[in-house]
C-alpha positions, 0 to 999 in steps of 0.5 A: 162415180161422179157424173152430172145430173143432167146426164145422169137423170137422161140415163135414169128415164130411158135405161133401166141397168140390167146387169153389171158386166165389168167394174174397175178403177178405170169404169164400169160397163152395165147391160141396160134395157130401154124403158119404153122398148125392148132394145138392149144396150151398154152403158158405159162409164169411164174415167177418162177424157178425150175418148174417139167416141163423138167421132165414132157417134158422128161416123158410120165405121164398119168395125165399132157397136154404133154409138148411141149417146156420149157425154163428157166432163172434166174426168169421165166419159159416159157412153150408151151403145148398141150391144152386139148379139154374137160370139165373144172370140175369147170364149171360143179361145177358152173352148181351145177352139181355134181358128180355121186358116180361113176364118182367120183370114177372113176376120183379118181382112175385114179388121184390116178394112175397117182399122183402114176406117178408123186409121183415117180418122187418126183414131188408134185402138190400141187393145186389140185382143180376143175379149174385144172381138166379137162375130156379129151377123157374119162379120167381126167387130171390135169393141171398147175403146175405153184405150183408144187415142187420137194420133197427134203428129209432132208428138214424141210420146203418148200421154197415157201408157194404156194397153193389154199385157201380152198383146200391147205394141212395145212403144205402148209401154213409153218411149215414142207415140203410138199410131197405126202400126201400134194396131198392126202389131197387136193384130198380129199377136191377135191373130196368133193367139186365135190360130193357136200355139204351134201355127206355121200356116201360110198366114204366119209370116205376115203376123210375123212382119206385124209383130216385128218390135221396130215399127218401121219393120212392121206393114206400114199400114193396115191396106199394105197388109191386106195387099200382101194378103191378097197378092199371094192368095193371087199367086197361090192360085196362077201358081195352082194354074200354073200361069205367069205368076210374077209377072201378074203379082209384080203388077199388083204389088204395093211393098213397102216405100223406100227413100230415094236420092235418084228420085226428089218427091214431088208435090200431087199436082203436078203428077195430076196433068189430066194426060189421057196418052198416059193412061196407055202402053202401046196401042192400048189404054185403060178402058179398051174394050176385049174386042180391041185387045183381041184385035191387037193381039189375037186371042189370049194365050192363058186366062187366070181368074184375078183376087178381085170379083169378076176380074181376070187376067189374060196373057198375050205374049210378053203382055198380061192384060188384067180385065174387069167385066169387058174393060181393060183396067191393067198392063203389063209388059216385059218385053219390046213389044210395048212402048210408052207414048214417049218411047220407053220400053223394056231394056231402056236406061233409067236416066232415059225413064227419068228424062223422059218422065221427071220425078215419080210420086214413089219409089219401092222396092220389091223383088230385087227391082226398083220400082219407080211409079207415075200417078196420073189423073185423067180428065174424067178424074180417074187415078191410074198408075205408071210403073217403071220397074228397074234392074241393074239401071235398066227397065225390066218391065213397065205396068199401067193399072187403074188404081182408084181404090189405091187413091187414098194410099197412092196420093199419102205416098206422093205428098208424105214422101 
């Protein structure tokens, strides 16, 4: 393969090529070892420009092999990067040692984590499959992004028709651009193949709704899926403890955005009013303390452990109060006994909401209900949201919840309504 010499004569005096891993039209992958050290690396040649893999050099993502070295020409890509000492998942796959629910669940959310990374950075994988997953050091790995593309808006195709057979998204085989929701499908088909023919475990309707044919049908993002993941790991625990699971789950809930004519978007500044009244439901407001719950409400009548470390939630009533450590970062109220500062309460009329509040970021709808949601930025530059669930034109429940690792998701949602 032809590659200029500069690069070529770099690679020659600090690598020594160990072993050839793979070899088609499309490249070829080497083992190599440092010659002034004991370090193994992969060096790989590819023909093929426009490859993410500078943006992977020049960030520290959590899921690729750290990229050492890249240089492109006209018609290839060489690139020298860290090998991963760990488990290919194909070779347990060849062993027919499938996955365990847990451990499937753990690698899913840790893909969903990092693809969250790389999603950001418009970068799509595009050949998510057992050979290219690797655990390393107790956490997965995804490697070879010899498929990999930059999201391009305003496009209507991709240039390349690249993928696995079996795994690759329908729209990777023509017909429209793929983008993230084409790394969801082929998470989903991933993840069943690894658990194994037959599976109908409690995981399998989620990979079912990554799998759907139509993205728009699919988990719109990666964090939407790792939310859906966590919110019934939440209720399958308050149902266990038989405590208020609809109204703790309904809290944290982020389902899919639904186009409204009610509602017109609205731009993030002018959700953003730096208005600390909004950031309480009642008496209280984020950041009290348990002794100021306690001294509103007396103590709490059931107590459920959160999906997040060192949270919890608390019921006093009508009213679940979600705490991290000694703050309140969460409200939920389904009765009248709580009010908004400008008067809103459970059984007030929607066009009472709106009158009141003016146009939401987001519209959703979950359950039956409608929710409509008010993001607020606080003075000290937190992001909280207010939540107007609504049934039959009338408020069913009103939630206020700290929301700043929503940020990135909740703000996408106000400004590409």
């Amino acid at each position: 393969m032809r590659v200029k010499k500069s690069v070529e004569s770099f690679l020659d005096f600090r690598y020594e090529k160990v072993k050839l891993l793979k070899q088609s039209v499309r490249g070829e992958v080497w083992l190599a070892c440092e010659r002034h050290g004991d370090e193994f690396v992969i060096i790989k040649r590819v023909r093929a420009t426009g490859l993410p893999y500078v943006k992977l050099q020049n960030s520290a993502f959590k899921l690729p092999a750290k990229t050492i070295y890249c240089a492109e020409d006209e018609v290839e890509t060489v690139v020298v990067e860290e090998f991963l000492r760990g488990e290919n998942l194909s070779a347990r796959l060849k062993r027919k040692n499938f996955l365990s629910e847990a451990e499937a669940q753990k690698i899913l959310l840790q893909l969903c984590d990092g693809l969250g990374e790389l999603h950001a950075q418009k970068i799509i994988h595009r050949d998510i499959k057992p050979s290219n997953l690797i655990l390393s050091g107790g956490r997965i790995r995804l490697i070879d992004y010899d498929a990999a593309r930059t999201f391009k808006p305003g496009k209507t195709n991709d240039t390349k028709l690249l993928g696995t057979e079996g795994y690759a998204a329908p729209e990777q085989y023509g017909g429209r651009q793929t983008d993230e929701r084409s790394d969801i499908y082929l998470l989903g088909v991933t993840m069943k193949v690894l658990l194994g023919k037959g599976y109908c475990g409690r995981l399998k309707k989620f990979l079912d709704v990554c799998m759907q044919f139509d993205p728009n049908n699919r988990f719109q993002s990666v964090g939407e899926l790792k939310r859906a993941i966590r919110l019934k790991n939440l209720s399958d625990k308050l149902k266990g403890a038989g405590i208020f699971v609809s109204l703790v789950a309904a809290m944290f809930v982020l389902p899919p955005k639904i186009d409204s004519g009610i509602v017109p978007p609205v731009a993030e500044e002018i959700l953003s009013h730096n208005d600390e009244f909004n950031l309480s439901l009642g008496e209280l407001k984020l950041g009290d303390s348990v002794e100021v719950v306690q001294k509103i409400f007396g103590r709490e009548e059931k107590v459920a452990p959160a999906e997040t470390p060192n949270h919890r939630h608390s019921k006093y009533k009508s009213v679940v109060v979600t705490f991290a450590g000694n703050s309140v970062v969460g409200i939920v109220s389904n009765g009248n006994e709580l009010q908004t500062e400008r008067g809103l309460r459970e059984g007030t009329p929607l066009d009472e909401v709106i009158a009141a509040y003016g146009r939401c970021g987001a519209v959703y709808e979950y359950d039956g209900l409608t929710l409509y949601e008010y993001p607020y930025v606080s003075a000290g530059g937190n992001l909280a949201v207010m939540r107007f669930a609504v049934k039959d034109n009338a408020v069913e429940y009103i939630s206020l919840r700290l929301a700043n690792e929503e940020r990135e998701h909740i703000l996408a949602d106000v400004t590409d309504f």
